[in-house]
C-alpha positions in Angstrom: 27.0 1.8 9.9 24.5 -0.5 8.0 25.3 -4.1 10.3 24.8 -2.5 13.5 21.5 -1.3 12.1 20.2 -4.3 9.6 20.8 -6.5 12.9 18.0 -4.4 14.8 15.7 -5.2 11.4 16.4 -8.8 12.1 16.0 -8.9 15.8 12.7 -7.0 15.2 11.7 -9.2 12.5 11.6 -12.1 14.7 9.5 -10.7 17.5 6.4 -10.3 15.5 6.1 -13.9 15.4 5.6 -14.7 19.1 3.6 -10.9 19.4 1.1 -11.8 17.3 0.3 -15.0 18.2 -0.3 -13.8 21.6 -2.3 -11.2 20.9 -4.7 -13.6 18.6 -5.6 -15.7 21.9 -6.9 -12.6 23.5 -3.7 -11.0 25.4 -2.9 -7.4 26.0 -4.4 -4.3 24.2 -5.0 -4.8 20.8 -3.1 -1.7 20.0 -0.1 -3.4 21.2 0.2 -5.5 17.9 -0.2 -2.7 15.7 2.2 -0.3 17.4 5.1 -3.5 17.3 4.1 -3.6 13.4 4.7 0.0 13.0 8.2 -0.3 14.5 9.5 -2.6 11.8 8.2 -1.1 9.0 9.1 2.1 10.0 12.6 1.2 11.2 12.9 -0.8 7.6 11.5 1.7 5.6 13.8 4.1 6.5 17.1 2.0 6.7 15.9 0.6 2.9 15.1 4.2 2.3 18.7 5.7 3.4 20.9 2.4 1.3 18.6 3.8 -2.0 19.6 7.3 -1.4 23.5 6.0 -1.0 23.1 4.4 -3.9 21.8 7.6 -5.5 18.4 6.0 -5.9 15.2 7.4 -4.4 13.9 6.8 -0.7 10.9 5.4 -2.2 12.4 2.8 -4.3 14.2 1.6 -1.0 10.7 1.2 1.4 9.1 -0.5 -1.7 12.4 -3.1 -2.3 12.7 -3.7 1.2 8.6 -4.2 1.8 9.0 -6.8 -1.1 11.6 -8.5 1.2 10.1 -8.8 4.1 7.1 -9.8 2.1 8.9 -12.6 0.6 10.7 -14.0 3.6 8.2 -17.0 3.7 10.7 -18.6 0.6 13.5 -19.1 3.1 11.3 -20.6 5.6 9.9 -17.6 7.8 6.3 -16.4 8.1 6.7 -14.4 11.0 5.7 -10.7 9.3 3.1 -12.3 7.2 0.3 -11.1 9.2 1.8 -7.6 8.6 0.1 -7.4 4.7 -3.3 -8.3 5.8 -3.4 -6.2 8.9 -6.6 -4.1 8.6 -4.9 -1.4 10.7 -2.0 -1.1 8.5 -3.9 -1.0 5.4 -6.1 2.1 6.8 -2.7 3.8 7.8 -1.5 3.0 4.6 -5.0 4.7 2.8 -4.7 7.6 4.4 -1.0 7.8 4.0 -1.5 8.0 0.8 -4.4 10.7 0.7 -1.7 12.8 2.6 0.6 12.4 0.0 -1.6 13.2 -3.0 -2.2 16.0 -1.0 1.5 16.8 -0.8 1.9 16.6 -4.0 -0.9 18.6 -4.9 0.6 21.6 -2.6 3.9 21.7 -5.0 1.8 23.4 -7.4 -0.8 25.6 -7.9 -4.0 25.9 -10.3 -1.9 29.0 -11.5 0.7 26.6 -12.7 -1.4 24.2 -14.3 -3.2 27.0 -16.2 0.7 29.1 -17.0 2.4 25.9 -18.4 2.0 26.4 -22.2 0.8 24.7 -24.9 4.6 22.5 -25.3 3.8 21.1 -21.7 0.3 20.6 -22.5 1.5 18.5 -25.8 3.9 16.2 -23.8 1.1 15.8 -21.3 -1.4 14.5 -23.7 0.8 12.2 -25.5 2.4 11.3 -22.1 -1.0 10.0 -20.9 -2.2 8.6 -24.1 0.6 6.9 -25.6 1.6 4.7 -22.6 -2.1 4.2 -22.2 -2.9 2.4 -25.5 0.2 0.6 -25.3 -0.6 -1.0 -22.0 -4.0 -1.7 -23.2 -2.6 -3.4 -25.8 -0.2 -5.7 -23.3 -2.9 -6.4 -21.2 -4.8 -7.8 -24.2 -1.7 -9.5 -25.6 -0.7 -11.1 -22.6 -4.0 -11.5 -20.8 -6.5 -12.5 -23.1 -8.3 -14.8 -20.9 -8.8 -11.6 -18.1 -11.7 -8.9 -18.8 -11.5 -5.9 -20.9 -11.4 -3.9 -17.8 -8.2 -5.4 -16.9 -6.3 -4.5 -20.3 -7.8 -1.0 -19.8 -6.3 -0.9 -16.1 -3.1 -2.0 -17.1 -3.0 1.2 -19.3 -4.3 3.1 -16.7 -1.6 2.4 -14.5 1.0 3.6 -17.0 -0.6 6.6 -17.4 1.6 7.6 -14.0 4.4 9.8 -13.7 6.5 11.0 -10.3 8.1 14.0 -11.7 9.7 14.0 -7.8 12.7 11.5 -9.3 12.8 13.7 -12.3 13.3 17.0 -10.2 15.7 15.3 -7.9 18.0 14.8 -10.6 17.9 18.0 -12.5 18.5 19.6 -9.1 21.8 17.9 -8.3 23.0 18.9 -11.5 21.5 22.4 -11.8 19.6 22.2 -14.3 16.4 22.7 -13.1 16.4 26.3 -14.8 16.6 24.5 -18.4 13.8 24.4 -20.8 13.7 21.4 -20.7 12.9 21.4 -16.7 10.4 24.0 -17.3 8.7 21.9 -19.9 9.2 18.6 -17.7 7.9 19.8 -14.6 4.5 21.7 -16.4 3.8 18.5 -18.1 4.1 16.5 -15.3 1.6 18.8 -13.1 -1.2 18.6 -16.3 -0.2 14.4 -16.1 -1.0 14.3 -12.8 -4.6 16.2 -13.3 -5.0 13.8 -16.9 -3.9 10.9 -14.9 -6.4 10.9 -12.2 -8.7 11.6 -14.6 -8.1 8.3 -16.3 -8.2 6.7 -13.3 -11.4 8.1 -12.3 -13.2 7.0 -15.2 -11.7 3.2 -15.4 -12.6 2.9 -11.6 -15.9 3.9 -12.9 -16.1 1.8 -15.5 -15.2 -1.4 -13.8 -17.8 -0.3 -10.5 -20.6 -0.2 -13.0 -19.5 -3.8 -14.7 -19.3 -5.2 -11.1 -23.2 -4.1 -10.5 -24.1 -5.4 -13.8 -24.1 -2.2 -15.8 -23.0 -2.9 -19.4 -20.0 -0.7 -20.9 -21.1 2.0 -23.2 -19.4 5.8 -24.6 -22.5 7.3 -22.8 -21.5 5.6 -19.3 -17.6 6.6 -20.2 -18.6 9.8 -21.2 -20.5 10.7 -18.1 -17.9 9.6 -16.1 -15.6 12.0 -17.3 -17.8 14.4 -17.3 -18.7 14.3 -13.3 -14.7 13.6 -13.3 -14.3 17.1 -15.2 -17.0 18.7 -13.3 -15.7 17.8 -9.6 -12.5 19.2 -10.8 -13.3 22.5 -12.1 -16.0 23.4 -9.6 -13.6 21.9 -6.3 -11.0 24.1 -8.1 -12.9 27.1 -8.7 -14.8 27.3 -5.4 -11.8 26.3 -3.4 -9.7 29.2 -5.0 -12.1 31.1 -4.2 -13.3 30.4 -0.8 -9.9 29.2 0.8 -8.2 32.8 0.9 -11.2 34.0 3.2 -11.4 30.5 5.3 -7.8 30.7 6.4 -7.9 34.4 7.0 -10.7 34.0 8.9 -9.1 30.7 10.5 -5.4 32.6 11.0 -7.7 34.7 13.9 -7.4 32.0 15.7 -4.1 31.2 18.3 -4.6 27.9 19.1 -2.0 25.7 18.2 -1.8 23.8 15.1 -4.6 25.7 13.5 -3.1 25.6 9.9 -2.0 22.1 10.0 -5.5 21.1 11.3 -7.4 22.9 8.7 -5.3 22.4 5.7 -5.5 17.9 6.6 -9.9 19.0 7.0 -9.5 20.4 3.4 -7.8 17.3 2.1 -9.7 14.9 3.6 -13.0 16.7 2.9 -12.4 16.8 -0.5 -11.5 13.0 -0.6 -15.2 12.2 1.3 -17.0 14.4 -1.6 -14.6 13.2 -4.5 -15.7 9.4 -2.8 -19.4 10.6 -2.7 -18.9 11.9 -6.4 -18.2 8.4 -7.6 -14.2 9.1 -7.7 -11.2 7.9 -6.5 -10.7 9.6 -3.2 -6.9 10.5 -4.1 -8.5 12.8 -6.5 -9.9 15.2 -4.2 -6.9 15.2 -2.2 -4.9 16.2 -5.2 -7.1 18.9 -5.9 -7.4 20.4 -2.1 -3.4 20.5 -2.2 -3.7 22.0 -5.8 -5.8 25.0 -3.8 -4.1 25.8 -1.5 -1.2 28.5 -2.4 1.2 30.1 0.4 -1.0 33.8 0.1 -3.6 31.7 1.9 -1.8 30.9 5.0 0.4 34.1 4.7 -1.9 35.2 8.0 -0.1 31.7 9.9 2.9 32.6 8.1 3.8 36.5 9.5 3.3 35.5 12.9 5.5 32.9 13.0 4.3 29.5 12.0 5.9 27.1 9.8 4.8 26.9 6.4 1.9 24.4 5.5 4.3 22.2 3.5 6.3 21.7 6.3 3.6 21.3 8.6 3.0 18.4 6.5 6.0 16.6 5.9 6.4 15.3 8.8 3.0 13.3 8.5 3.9 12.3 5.4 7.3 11.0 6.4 5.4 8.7 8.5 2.1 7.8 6.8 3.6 7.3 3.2 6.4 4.8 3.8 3.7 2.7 5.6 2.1 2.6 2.1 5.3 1.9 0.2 6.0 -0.7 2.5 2.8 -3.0 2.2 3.0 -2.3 -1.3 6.1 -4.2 -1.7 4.9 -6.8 1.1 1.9 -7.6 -0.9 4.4 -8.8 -3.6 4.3 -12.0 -4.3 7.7 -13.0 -5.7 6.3 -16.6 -6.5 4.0 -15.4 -8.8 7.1 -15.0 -11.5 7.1 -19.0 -11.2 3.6 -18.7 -12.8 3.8 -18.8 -16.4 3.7 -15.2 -18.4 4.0 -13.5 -15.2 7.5 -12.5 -15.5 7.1 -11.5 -19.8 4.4 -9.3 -18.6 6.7 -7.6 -16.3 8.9 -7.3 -19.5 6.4 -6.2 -21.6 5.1 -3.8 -19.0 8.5 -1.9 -18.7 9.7 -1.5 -22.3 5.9 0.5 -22.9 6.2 2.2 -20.0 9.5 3.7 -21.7 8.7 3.4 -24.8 5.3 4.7 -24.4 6.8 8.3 -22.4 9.3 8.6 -25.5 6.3 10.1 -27.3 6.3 13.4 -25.1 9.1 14.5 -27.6 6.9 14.7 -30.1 5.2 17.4 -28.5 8.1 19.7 -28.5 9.3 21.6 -30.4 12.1 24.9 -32.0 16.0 24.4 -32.0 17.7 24.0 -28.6 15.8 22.0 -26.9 17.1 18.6 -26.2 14.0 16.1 -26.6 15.6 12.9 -25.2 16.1 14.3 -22.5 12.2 15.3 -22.1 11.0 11.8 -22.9 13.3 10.8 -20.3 12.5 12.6 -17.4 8.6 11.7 -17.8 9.7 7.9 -17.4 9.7 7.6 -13.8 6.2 5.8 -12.1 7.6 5.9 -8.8 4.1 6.1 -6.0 2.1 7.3 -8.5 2.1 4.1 -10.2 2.1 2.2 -6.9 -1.3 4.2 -5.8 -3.1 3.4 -9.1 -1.9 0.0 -8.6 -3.3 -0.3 -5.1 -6.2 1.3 -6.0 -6.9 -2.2 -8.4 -6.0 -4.8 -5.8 -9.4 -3.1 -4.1 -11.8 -3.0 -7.3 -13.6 -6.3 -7.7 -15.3 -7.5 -10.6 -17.4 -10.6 -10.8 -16.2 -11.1 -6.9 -12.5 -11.5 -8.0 -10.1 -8.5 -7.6 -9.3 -6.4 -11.1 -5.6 -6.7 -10.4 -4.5 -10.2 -9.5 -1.2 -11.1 -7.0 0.7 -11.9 -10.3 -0.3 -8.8 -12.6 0.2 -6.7 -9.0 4.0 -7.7 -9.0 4.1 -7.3 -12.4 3.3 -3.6 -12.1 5.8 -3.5 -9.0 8.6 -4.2 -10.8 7.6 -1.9 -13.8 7.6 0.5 -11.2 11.2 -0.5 -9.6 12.8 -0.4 -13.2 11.4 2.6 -14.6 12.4 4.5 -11.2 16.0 2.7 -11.4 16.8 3.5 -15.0 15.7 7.2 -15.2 18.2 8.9 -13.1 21.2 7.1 -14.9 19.4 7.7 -18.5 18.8 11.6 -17.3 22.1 12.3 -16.1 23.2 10.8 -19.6 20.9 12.5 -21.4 22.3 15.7 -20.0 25.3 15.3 -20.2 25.2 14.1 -24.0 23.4 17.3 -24.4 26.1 19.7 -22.7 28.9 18.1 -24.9 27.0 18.5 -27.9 26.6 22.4 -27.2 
């Protein structure tokens, strides 16, 4: 199946070359570039996407592995899809792709959720956040000391991350997603997403005010987790609020594609005021999918319609790969030849487990099988790659916050930790079946 198919990745791989060149001399529509660079990364996302899930592996690991090789193709002598990572078309794809996904993610759960979880999935939050947090601060200023404090303080941002999606996956195929320790796993991870961005929002903060010149202080940290805490809780409140009466109001309405329509305004509207706030506009997408629950659209729902989750999937499917995909062909595989490069990819991956371990701490009574809880919050997967990406675009003193080298470092942090946890789970569980 695969050499019928990896031949059409190389025949498309070598058209780019001639197609761009034309079309930088003035020929053709301009869209006609970025419509040829859609096709290959769509058609190798989703070949390296399929071999990953054959290899029991997510879909994501396989668009980011294969994005690092086309990205890298320059080592055996061709440069033909190196346009494709600097493309200002694919990168605005990419952004919203991953708005749309945050927003995905955001609609697998519910403020009623977050606020249900109990206080065991609230403790392996906290030290799931904080943990792997100091330790990569400590990395960053181990391995780095000649890059800024805001550096050392992204790193541990960035391992903040968890994509529970790899977790679930697992405990699905081996029915055990009805376990305590799935129910603890999954309610953390929804409260690590929420303490996660809220990290995020207040480094990003940080590092905008040290790029104007503001000097660091608690009071500037401290207001920045305060607006962080305040867009949260009022976007929340109001949206849980007002939503039920938009989309009844909207479900009056038979045009088609109502529901999809409004629920991509909410997400994106949210991600302009979260922007306006000062935040990371992922934020706001997250909490516009946290919103929404499925007795708003019931109205869309009894008459027919697909779900909103479904409505949105499909985008996804084609918005988020793109994403995945210049990740990995930002990559810069030369930058392990760069001395301390390649250790802090070492020393990036044994925190990021390490630092997770923790979470069993927060549990605790007879029965419950704590490995197997620090293992399941391991996985970065595109969590980590978004709060990644999100560094490549801060700038600080003119230079970007996240170097090409520390970048790949952090890519293959994500690539191991997303490799190891399904093995390690299905071990853990396994050990823990035998031993009852």
């Amino acid at each position: 199946m695969f050499k019928p198919a990896w031949r059409l990745v190389l025949l498309l791989a070598l058209v780019p070359a001639t197609a761009f060149a034309s079309q930088s001399v003035g020929h053709g529509d301009p869209v006609a570039s970025v419509v040829l660079a859609l096709t290959v990364i769509l058609v190798a996302a989703k070949l390296g996407g399929e071999l990953a899930v054959r290899l029991g592996q997510s879909a994501v690991l396989g668009e980011l592995v294969v994005g690092v090789l086309m990205g890298n193709l320059t080592l055996v002598g061709y440069s033909g899809l190196d346009h494709l990572s600097t493309d200002p078309s694919i990168d605005m794809l990419a952004r919203i792709g991953v708005l749309v996904l945050l927003f995905e993610v955001g609609l697998e759960s519910t403020v009623g959720q977050m606020l249900r979880v109990g206080l065991p999935s609230l403790l392996v939050a906290t030290l799931g956040v904080v943990t792997p947090f100091a330790l990569g601060w400590g990395v960053g200023a181990w391995l780095l000391p000649s890059h800024s404090v805001y550096v050392h303080v992204f790193l541990g941002a960035t391992l903040c991350a968890t994509s529970v999606s790899i977790t679930a996956r697992v405990l699905k195929d081996l029915g055990r997603l009805q376990t305590q320790e799935a129910r603890i796993i999954l309610g953390a991870a929804v409260l690590d997403d929420v303490m996660g961005l809220v990290v995020l929002a207040v480094v990003t903060g940080m590092i905008g005010a040290a790029d104007q010149g503001a000097p660091f202080s608690l009071t500037s940290a401290g207001a920045i987790i305060l607006k962080a805490a305040v867009f949260l809780v009022v976007s929340l409140f109001l949206g849980v609020r007002l939503s039920p009466k938009l989309f009844q109001l909207a479900s009056r309405l038979h045009a088609h594609g109502v529901l999809l329509a409004l629920g991509l305004a909410l997400c994106f509207l949210l991600s302009w005021l979260a922007n306006v706030a000062g935040l990371a506009p992922i934020v706001g997408a997250f909490a516009a999918g946290l919103i929404l629950e499925d007795v708003h659209t019931r109205g869309f729902v009894d008459r027919g319609e697909r779900p909103l989750e479904d409505l949105i999937h499909p985008i996804s499917g084609f918005l988020a790969p793109v994403f995945f995909v210049l990740m990995g062909l930002r990559t810069d595989l030369r930058s392990f030849a760069t001395p301390g490069v390649l250790g802090l990819a070492a020393a990036l991956t044994l925190v990021a487990v390490l630092g997770k371990q923790a979470c069993s701490l927060g549990v605790w009574g007879r029965g419950v099988d704590r490995l197997t809880i620090g293992l399941g919050m391991i996985p970065r997967g595109e969590v980590g790659l978004i709060f990644a990406s999100i560094g490549v675009g801060l700038t600080l003193d003119g230079a970007p916050v996240i170097d090409r080298g520390t970048f790949s470092a952090v890519v293959v942090m994500v690539i191991v930790t997303t490799l190891v946890t399904p093995i390690a789970l299905k071990f853990s569980l396994r050990r823990a079946a035998r031993k009852a």
